[in-house]
Backbone bond lengths (Angstrom), bond angles and torsions (degrees), N, CA, C in turn:
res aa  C-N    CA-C-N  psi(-1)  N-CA   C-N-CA  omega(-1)  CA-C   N-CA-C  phi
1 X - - - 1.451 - - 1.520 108.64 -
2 X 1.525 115.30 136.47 1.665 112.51 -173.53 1.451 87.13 -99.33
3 X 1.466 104.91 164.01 1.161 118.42 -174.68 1.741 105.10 -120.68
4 X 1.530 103.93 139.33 1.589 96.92 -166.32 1.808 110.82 -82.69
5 X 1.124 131.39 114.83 0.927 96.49 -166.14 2.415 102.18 -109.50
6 X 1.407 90.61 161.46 1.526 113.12 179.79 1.589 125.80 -45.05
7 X 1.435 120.85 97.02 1.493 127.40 -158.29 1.673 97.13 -92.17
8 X 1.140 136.14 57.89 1.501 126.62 169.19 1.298 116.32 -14.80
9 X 1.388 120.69 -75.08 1.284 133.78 -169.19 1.189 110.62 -50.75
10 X 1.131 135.11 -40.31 1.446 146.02 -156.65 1.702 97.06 -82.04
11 X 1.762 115.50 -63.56 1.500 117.28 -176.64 1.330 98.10 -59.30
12 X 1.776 135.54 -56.66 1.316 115.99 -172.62 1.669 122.40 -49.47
13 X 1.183 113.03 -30.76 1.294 120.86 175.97 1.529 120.41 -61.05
14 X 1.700 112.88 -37.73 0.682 97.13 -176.31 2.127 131.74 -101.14
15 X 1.410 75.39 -2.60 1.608 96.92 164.37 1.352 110.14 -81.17
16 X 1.052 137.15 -21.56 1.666 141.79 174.37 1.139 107.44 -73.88
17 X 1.512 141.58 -26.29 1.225 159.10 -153.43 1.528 103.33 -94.79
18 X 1.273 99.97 -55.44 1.676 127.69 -161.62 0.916 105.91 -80.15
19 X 1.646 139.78 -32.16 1.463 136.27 -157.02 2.100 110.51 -81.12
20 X 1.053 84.90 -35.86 1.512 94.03 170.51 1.394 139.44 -42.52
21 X 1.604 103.83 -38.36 1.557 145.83 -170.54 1.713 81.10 -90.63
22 X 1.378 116.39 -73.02 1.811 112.71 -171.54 1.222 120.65 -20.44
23 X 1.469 103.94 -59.09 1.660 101.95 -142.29 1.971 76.42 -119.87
24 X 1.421 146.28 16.55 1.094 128.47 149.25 1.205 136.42 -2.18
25 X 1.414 108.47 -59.21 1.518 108.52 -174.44 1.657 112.21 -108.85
26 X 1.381 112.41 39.03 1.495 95.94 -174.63 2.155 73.95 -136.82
27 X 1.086 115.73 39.79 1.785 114.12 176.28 1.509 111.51 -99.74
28 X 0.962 101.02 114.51 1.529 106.26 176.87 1.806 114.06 -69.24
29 X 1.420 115.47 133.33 1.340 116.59 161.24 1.182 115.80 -88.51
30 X 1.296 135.59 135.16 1.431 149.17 -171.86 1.546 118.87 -114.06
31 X 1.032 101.93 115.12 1.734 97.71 171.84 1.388 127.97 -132.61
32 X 1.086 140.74 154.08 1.626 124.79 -173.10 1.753 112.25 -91.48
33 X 0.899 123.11 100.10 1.324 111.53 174.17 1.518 122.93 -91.19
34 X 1.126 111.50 -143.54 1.558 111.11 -165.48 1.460 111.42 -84.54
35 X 1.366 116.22 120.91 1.488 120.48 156.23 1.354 89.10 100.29
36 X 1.125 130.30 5.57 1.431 143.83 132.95 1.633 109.51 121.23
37 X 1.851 102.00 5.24 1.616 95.58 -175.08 1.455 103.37 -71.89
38 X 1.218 113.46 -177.10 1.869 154.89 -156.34 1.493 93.69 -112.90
39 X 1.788 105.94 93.16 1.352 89.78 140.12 1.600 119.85 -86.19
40 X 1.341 116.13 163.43 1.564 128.82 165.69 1.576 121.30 -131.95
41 X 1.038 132.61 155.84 1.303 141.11 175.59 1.288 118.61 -140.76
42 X 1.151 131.11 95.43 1.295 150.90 -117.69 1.915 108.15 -154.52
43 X 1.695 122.68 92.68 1.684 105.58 -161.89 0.985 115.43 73.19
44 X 0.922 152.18 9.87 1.935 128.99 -158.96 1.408 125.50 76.63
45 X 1.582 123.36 5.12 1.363 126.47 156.04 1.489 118.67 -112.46
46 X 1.182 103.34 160.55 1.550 107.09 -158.93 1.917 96.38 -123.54
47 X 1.427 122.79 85.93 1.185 130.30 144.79 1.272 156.38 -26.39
48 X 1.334 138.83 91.51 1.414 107.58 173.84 1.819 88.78 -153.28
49 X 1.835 108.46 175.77 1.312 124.21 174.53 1.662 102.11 -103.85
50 X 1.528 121.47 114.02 1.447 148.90 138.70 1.666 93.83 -16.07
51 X 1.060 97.93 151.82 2.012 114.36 149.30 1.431 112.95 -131.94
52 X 1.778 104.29 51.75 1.399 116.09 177.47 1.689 97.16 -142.62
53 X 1.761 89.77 161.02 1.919 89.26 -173.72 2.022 90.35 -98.07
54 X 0.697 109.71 155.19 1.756 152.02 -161.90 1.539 80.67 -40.92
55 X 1.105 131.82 -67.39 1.691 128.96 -141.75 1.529 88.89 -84.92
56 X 1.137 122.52 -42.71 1.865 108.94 168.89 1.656 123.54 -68.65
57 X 1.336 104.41 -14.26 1.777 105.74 162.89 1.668 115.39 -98.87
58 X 1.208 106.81 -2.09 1.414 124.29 167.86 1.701 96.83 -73.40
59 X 0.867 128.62 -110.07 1.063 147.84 158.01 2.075 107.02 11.00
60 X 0.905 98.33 -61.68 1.649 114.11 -177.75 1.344 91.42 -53.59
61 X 1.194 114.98 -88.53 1.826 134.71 178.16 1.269 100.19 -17.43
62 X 1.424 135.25 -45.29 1.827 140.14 -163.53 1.245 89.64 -72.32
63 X 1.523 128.19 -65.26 1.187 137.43 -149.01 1.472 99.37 -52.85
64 X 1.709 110.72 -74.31 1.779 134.94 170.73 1.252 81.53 2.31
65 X 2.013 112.32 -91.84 1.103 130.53 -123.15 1.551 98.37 -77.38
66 X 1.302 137.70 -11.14 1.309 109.82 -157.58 1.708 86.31 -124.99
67 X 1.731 136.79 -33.37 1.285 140.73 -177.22 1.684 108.87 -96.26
68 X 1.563 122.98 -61.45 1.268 109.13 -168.86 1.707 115.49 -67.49
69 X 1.861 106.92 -46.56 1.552 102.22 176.53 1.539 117.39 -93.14
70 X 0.986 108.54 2.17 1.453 102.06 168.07 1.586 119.61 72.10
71 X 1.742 115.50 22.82 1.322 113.31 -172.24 1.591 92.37 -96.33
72 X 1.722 79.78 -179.34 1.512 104.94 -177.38 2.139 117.39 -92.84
73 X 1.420 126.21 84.93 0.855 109.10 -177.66 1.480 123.64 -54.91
74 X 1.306 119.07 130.83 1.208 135.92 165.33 1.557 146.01 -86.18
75 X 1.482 103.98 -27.16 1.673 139.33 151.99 1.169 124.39 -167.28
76 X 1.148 94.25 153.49 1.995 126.28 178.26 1.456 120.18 -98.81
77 X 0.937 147.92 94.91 1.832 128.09 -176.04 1.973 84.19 -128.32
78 X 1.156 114.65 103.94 1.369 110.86 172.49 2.032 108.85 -123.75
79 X 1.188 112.96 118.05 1.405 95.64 171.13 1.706 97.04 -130.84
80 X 1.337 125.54 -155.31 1.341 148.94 -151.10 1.538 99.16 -73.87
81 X 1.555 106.41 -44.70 1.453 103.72 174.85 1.484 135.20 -101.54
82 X 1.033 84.52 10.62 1.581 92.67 157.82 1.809 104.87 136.54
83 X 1.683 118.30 166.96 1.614 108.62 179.55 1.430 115.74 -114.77
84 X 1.170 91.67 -164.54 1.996 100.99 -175.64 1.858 98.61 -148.44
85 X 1.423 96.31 125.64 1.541 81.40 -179.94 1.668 91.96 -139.99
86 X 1.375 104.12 160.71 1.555 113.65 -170.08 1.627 98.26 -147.15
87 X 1.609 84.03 134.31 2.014 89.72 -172.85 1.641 74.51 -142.20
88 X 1.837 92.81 166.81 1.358 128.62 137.18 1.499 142.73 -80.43
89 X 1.304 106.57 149.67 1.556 78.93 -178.94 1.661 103.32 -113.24
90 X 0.892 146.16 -174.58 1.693 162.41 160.58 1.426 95.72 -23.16
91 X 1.801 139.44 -56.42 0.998 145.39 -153.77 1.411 119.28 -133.39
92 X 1.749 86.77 38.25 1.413 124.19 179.73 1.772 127.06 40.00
93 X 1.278 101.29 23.02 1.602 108.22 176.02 1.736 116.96 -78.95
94 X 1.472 85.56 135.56 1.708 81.90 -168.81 2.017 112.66 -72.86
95 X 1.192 109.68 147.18 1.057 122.73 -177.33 1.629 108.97 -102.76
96 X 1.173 116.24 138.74 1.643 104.54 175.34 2.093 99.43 -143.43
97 X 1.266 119.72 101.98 0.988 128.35 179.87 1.833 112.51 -112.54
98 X 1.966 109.58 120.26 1.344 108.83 -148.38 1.718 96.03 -132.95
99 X 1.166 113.05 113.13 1.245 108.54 -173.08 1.948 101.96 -110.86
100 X 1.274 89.95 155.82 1.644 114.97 -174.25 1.516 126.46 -123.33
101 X 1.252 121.15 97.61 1.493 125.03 -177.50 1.937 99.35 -32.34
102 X 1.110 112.41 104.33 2.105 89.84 171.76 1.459 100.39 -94.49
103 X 1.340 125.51 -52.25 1.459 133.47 157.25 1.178 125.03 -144.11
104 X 1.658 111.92 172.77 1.727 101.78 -172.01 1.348 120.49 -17.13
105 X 1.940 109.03 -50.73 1.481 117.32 -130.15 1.648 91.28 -107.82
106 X 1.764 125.84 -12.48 0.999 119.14 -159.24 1.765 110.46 -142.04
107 X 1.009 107.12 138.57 1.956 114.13 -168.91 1.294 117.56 -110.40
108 X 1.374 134.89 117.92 1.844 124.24 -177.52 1.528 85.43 -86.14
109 X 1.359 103.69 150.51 1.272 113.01 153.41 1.562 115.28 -146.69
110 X 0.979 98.27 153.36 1.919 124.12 164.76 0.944 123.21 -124.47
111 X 1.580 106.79 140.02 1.515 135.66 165.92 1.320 124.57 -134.46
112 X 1.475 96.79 125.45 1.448 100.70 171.81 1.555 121.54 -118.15
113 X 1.313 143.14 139.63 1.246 134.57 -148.72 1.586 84.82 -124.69
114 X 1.650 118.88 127.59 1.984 115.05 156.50 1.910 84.38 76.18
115 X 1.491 97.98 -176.28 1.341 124.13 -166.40 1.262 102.32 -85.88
116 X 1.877 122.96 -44.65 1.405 92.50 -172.64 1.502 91.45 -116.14
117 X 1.300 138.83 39.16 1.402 137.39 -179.81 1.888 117.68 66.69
118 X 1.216 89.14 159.72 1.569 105.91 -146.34 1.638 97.52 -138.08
119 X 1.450 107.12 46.67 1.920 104.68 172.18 1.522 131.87 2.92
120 X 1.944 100.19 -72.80 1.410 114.87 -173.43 1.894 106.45 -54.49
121 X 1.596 100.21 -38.56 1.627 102.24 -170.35 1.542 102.03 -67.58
122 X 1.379 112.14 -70.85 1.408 115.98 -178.01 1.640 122.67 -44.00
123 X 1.273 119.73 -7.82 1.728 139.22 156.51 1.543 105.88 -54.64
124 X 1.381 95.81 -79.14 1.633 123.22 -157.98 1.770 91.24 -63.46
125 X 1.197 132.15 -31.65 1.629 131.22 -173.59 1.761 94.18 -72.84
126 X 1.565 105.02 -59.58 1.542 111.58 176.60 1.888 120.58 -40.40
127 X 1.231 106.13 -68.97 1.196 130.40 146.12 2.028 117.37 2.07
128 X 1.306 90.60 -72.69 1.602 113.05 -169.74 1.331 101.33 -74.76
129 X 1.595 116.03 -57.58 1.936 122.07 164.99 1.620 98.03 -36.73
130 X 1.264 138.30 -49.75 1.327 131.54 -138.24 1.681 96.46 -85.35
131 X 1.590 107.41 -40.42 1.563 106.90 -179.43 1.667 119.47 -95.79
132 X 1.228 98.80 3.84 1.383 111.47 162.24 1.628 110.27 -68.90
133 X 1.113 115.67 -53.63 1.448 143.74 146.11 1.689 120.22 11.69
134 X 1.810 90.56 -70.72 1.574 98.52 -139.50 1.587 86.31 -117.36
Protein backbone atom coordinates (compact mmCIF):
# COMPACT_ATOMS: atom_id res chain seq x y z
CA UNK A 1 0.00 0.00 0.00
CA UNK A 2 1.56 3.59 -1.02
CA UNK A 3 1.12 6.06 1.27
CA UNK A 4 -0.17 9.55 0.13
CA UNK A 5 2.00 11.78 1.27
CA UNK A 6 1.31 15.93 2.25
CA UNK A 7 2.19 18.53 -0.70
CA UNK A 8 2.27 21.98 1.33
CA UNK A 9 3.41 23.94 -1.44
CA UNK A 10 1.04 22.80 -3.84
CA UNK A 11 -2.35 23.39 -1.29
CA UNK A 12 -0.74 26.81 -0.24
CA UNK A 13 -0.55 27.68 -3.77
CA UNK A 14 -3.52 26.81 -4.41
CA UNK A 15 -5.54 28.62 -1.79
CA UNK A 16 -3.51 31.82 -2.59
CA UNK A 17 -4.79 31.57 -6.08
CA UNK A 18 -8.41 30.97 -5.09
CA UNK A 19 -8.95 33.51 -2.39
CA UNK A 20 -9.25 36.40 -4.71
CA UNK A 21 -12.22 34.88 -6.76
CA UNK A 22 -13.88 34.19 -2.88
CA UNK A 23 -14.29 37.19 -1.35
CA UNK A 24 -14.40 39.32 -4.96
CA UNK A 25 -17.35 41.00 -4.36
CA UNK A 26 -17.30 41.91 -0.76
CA UNK A 27 -13.72 44.48 -1.70
CA UNK A 28 -14.02 47.73 -0.77
CA UNK A 29 -12.82 50.68 -3.11
CA UNK A 30 -11.10 53.37 -1.23
CA UNK A 31 -10.53 56.81 -2.08
CA UNK A 32 -9.41 59.94 -0.25
CA UNK A 33 -11.76 62.62 -0.48
CA UNK A 34 -12.11 65.95 0.91
CA UNK A 35 -10.94 66.96 4.33
CA UNK A 36 -9.31 63.76 4.22
CA UNK A 37 -12.38 61.34 4.90
CA UNK A 38 -12.72 57.65 3.22
CA UNK A 39 -14.97 57.31 0.67
CA UNK A 40 -15.97 53.46 0.13
CA UNK A 41 -18.25 51.60 -2.10
CA UNK A 42 -19.00 48.57 -0.70
CA UNK A 43 -22.38 46.16 -2.46
CA UNK A 44 -23.94 48.88 -4.20
CA UNK A 45 -23.70 51.59 -1.45
CA UNK A 46 -21.50 54.30 -1.52
CA UNK A 47 -20.04 55.26 2.12
CA UNK A 48 -18.21 57.81 3.64
CA UNK A 49 -17.81 60.18 7.11
CA UNK A 50 -19.04 64.12 6.51
CA UNK A 51 -16.98 66.77 8.62
CA UNK A 52 -20.44 68.23 9.30
CA UNK A 53 -22.94 67.69 12.36
CA UNK A 54 -26.24 65.82 11.13
CA UNK A 55 -28.80 68.83 10.88
CA UNK A 56 -26.38 70.65 8.31
CA UNK A 57 -26.14 67.31 6.18
CA UNK A 58 -29.80 67.07 6.75
CA UNK A 59 -30.48 70.02 5.23
CA UNK A 60 -27.81 69.67 2.24
CA UNK A 61 -29.27 66.12 1.32
CA UNK A 62 -33.05 68.03 1.03
CA UNK A 63 -31.66 70.58 -1.08
CA UNK A 64 -29.46 67.72 -3.54
CA UNK A 65 -32.54 65.77 -3.74
CA UNK A 66 -35.26 68.07 -4.58
CA UNK A 67 -33.01 71.38 -6.49
CA UNK A 68 -29.55 70.05 -7.69
CA UNK A 69 -30.82 66.31 -8.95
CA UNK A 70 -34.06 67.00 -9.62
CA UNK A 71 -35.67 63.75 -8.05
CA UNK A 72 -38.86 63.00 -6.73
CA UNK A 73 -38.82 62.81 -2.84
CA UNK A 74 -40.68 60.02 -1.57
CA UNK A 75 -39.88 60.03 2.37
CA UNK A 76 -38.51 61.87 5.24
CA UNK A 77 -37.98 59.95 8.68
CA UNK A 78 -35.37 62.40 10.31
CA UNK A 79 -34.90 62.39 14.17
CA UNK A 80 -31.89 63.30 16.67
CA UNK A 81 -29.95 60.35 15.53
CA UNK A 82 -29.75 60.56 12.39
CA UNK A 83 -32.34 60.25 8.89
CA UNK A 84 -33.50 58.04 6.10
CA UNK A 85 -34.61 59.60 2.99
CA UNK A 86 -35.99 57.93 -0.21
CA UNK A 87 -36.38 59.72 -3.66
CA UNK A 88 -36.85 58.90 -7.28
CA UNK A 89 -34.94 59.62 -9.85
CA UNK A 90 -36.11 60.88 -13.62
CA UNK A 91 -35.94 57.05 -14.69
CA UNK A 92 -37.64 56.12 -11.70
CA UNK A 93 -34.78 54.33 -9.75
CA UNK A 94 -35.13 54.22 -6.19
CA UNK A 95 -32.77 56.29 -4.22
CA UNK A 96 -32.11 55.49 -0.54
CA UNK A 97 -29.86 58.15 1.22
CA UNK A 98 -29.14 57.25 5.23
CA UNK A 99 -27.41 59.43 7.44
CA UNK A 100 -25.85 58.65 10.99
CA UNK A 101 -25.20 61.00 13.95
CA UNK A 102 -21.10 59.73 14.29
CA UNK A 103 -20.50 62.85 16.50
CA UNK A 104 -21.58 66.32 17.20
CA UNK A 105 -19.14 67.60 14.51
CA UNK A 106 -19.33 64.58 12.07
CA UNK A 107 -22.23 62.49 9.94
CA UNK A 108 -21.77 58.80 8.15
CA UNK A 109 -23.75 58.61 5.38
CA UNK A 110 -25.05 56.17 2.70
CA UNK A 111 -26.27 55.94 -0.60
CA UNK A 112 -27.49 53.59 -2.60
CA UNK A 113 -28.84 54.31 -6.13
CA UNK A 114 -31.48 51.19 -8.04
CA UNK A 115 -31.42 47.63 -6.48
CA UNK A 116 -27.98 46.70 -6.90
CA UNK A 117 -26.34 50.32 -6.86
CA UNK A 118 -25.29 52.72 -9.37
CA UNK A 119 -21.47 54.07 -8.33
CA UNK A 120 -21.19 56.97 -10.99
CA UNK A 121 -24.86 58.24 -9.57
CA UNK A 122 -24.24 57.73 -5.93
CA UNK A 123 -20.72 59.95 -6.61
CA UNK A 124 -22.35 62.82 -8.37
CA UNK A 125 -25.38 62.79 -5.34
CA UNK A 126 -22.21 62.59 -2.81
CA UNK A 127 -20.42 65.11 -4.74
CA UNK A 128 -23.35 67.82 -4.76
CA UNK A 129 -24.03 67.02 -0.62
CA UNK A 130 -20.25 67.80 -0.31
CA UNK A 131 -20.54 71.38 -2.10
CA UNK A 132 -23.70 72.03 -0.70
CA UNK A 133 -21.54 71.82 2.33
CA UNK A 134 -18.73 74.17 1.97
Amino acid sequence: MKKLTFRPILVSLALSLSVPFMFGGCVAVLAAGAAGSAVAYVKGALTATLPDPLSEVQSAVKKVIRTDMKFTLISAKEDAAGAEYEARTARDEKVVIQLDRDTDKTTKISIRVGVFGDEDVSRQILEAIKTRLS
